[in-house]
DODO-81944 format. One line per 10 residues: number of its first residue (from 1); their letters; for each residue x, z, y of C-alpha. Coordinates in steps of 0.5 Angstrom, whole numbers, always signed. Each point is the difference from the previous one (the first is absolute). Example, Ala and Ser with C-alpha at 12.3 -4.5 7.8 and 13.67 -1.06 7.14 Angstrom:
2
1 = as = +25,+16,-9; +2,-2,+7
***
This chain:
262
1 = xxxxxxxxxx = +0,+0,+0; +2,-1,+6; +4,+5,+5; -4,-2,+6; -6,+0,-3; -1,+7,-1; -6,+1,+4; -5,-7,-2; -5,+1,-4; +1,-3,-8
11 = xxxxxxxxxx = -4,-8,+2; +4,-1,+5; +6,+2,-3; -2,-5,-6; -2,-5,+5; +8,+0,+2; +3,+0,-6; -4,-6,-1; +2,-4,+5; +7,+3,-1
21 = xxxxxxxxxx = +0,-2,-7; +1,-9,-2; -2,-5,+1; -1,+3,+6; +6,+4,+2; -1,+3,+7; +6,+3,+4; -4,+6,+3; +4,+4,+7; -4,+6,+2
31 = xxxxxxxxxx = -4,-3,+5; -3,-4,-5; -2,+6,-4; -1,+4,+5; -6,-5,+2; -2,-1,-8; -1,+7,+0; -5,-1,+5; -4,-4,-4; -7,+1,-3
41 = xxxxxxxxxx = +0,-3,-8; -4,+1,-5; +1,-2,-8; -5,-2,-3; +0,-2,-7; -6,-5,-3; -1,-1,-7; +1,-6,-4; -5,-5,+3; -1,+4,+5
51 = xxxxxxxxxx = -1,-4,+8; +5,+2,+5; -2,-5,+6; -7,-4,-1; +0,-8,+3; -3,+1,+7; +1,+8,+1; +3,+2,+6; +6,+3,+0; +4,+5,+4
61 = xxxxxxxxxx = +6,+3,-4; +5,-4,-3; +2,+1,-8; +6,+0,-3; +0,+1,-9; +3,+6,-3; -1,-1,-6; -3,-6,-6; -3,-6,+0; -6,-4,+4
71 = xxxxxxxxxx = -2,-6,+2; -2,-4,+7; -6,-6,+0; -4,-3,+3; -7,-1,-1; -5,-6,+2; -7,-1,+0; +0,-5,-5; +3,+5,-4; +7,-3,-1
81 = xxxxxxxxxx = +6,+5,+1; +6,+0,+2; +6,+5,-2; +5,+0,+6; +5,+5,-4; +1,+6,-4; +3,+5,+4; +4,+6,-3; +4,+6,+2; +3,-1,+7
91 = xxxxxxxxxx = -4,-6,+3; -5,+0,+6; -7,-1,-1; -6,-2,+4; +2,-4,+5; -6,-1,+6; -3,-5,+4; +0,+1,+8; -7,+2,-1; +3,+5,-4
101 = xxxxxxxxxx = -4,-2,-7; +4,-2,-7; -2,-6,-2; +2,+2,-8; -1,+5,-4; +6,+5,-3; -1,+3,-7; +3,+4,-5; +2,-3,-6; +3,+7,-3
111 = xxxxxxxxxx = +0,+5,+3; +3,+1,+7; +2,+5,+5; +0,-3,+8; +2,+3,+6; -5,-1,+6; +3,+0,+7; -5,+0,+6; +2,-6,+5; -1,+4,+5
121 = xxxxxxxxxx = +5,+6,-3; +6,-6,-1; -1,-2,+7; +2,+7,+2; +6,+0,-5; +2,-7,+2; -1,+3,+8; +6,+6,-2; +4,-5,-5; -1,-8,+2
131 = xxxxxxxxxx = +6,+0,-6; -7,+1,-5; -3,-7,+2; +6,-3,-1; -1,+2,-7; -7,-2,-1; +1,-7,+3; +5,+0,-7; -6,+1,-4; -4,-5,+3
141 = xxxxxxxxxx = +5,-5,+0; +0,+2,-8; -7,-1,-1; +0,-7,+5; +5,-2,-5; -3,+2,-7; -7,-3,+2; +5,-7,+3; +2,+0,-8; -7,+1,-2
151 = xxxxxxxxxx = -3,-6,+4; +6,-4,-2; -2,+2,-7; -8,-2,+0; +2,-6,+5; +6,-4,-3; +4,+3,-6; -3,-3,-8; -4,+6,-4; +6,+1,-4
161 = xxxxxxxxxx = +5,+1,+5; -5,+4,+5; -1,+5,-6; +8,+0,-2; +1,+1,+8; -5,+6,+1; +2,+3,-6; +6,+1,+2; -1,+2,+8; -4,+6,-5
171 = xxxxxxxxxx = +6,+1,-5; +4,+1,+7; -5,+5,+5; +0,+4,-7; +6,+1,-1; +2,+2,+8; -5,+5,-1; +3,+3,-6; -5,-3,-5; +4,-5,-4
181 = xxxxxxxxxx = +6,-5,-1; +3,-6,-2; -3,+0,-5; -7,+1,+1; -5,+5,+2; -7,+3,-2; -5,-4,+4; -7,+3,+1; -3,-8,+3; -6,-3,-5
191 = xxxxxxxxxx = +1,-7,-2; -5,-1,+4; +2,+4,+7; +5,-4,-1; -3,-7,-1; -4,+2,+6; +7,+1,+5; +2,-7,-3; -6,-5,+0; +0,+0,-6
201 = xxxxxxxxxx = -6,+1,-6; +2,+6,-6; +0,-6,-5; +6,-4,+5; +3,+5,+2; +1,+3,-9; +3,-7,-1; +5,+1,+5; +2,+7,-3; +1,-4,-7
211 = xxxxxxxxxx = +4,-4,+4; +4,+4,+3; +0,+4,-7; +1,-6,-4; +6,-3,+5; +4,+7,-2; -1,+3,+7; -5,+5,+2; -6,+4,-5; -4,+3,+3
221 = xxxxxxxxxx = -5,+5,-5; -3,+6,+0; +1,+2,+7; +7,-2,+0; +4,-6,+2; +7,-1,-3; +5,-4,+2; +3,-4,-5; +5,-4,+3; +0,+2,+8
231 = xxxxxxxxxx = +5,-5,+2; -4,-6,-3; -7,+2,+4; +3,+1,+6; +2,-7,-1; -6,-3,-2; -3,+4,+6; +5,-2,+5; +0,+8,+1; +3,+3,+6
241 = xxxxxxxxxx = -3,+8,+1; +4,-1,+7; -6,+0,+3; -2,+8,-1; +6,+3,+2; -1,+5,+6; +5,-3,+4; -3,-3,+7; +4,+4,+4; +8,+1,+0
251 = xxxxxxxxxx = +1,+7,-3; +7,+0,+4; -3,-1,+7; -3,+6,+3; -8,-1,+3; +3,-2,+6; +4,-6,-2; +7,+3,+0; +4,+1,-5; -1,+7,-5
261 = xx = +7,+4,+1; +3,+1,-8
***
């Protein structure tokens, strides 16, 4: 536990360790703990199918996932859905519109815990420590790019290779959280969540796992995606995970744009 954080309460503590720990990796001083501490966080916890946000809810707090799995997807009145994403321990969830509403739904796969913080209560933290918003810029230009990958999935890549590709993306956030390898990693998503983030029916995407099982790449069965020869997919793939990484600014530059002393 941390030295200066003896006088914050346990979720907010938590939310720190959070945002400390990968694939964040955030570099805090005392100014921005001080403001942290000032924050109001609950933890709320939902249980597997559970709803986080609904489509055309208002919202008024940002999230950001502690713990499990779950699923972005938007509706249409004909029915169709789209899943967007699945988000896991340390992404931001809950994107609005400027009117202040979600335009999809958030919901647990298995069972999560979220941190939910008040937009009006990280305004004042940003206010005391403007270094904060730099880190929430870093999340949202993760998020801008995973879905970028996804749309790009949908909208460009054959069935086999969008398959291969987003396997891998999971594989690899999995693995930053400390829930997998390179060998593979236990996966929660039904075939048919994931047919549905793919364009993609159930029965397509099963021949595209045989695929892939069949070409010696990947398995994937009983909740579990095992690498069986990594290098060939990412190849197959044209895989890049460069794409997640926390990195848009310099970490040897201060937040004034002068160089950190060594």
């Amino acid at each position: 536990m941390h030295n200066e954080l003896h006088t914050i309460n346990i979720t907010v503590s938590a939310l720190i360790d959070l945002l400390k720990a990968p694939p964040i990796l955030a570099d805090f001083e005392n100014i921005e703990l001080r403001a942290l501490a000032s924050l109001q966080v609950d933890e709320r916890r939902v249980q597997a199918d559970g709803t986080i946000i609904n489509q055309g809810e208002r919202i008024r707090s940002i999230h950001l996932v502690q713990s499990g799995w779950g699923c972005v997807y938007r509706d249409l009145s004909n029915g169709e859905r789209q899943v967007l994403d699945f988000p896991m321990r340390s992404d931001f969830v809950g994107l609005r519109t400027a009117a202040g509403r979600s335009y999809n739904t958030v919901a647990a796969i298995t069972p999560m815990t979220v941190f939910e913080v008040p937009l009006c209560s990280l305004a004042n933290a940003i206010q005391q420590a403007p270094k904060l918003s730099f880190i929430l810029i870093e999340l949202f230009a993760r998020q801008r790019s995973l879905l970028i990958e996804h749309l790009t999935n949908v909208g460009c890549r054959s069935a086999l290779i969008r398959t291969a590709h987003l396997l891998l993306e999971l594989g690899d956030r999995a693995k930053a959280c400390g829930m997998g390898d390179d060998k593979g990693f236990d996966c929660p998503i039904t075939q048919y969540q994931l047919a549905d983030a793919l364009g993609l029916t159930p029965i397509h995407l099963n021949r595209m796992v045989r695929e892939l099982r069949e070409e010696g790449l990947l398995m994937f069965k009983n909740s579990r995606v095992d690498y069986l020869n990594r290098k060939a997919l990412i190849a197959l793939a044209e895989y890049d995970g460069e794409f997640m990484h926390m990195s848009v600014f310099d970490k040897t530059m201060s937040y004034s744009g002068t160089p950190l002393q060594s």
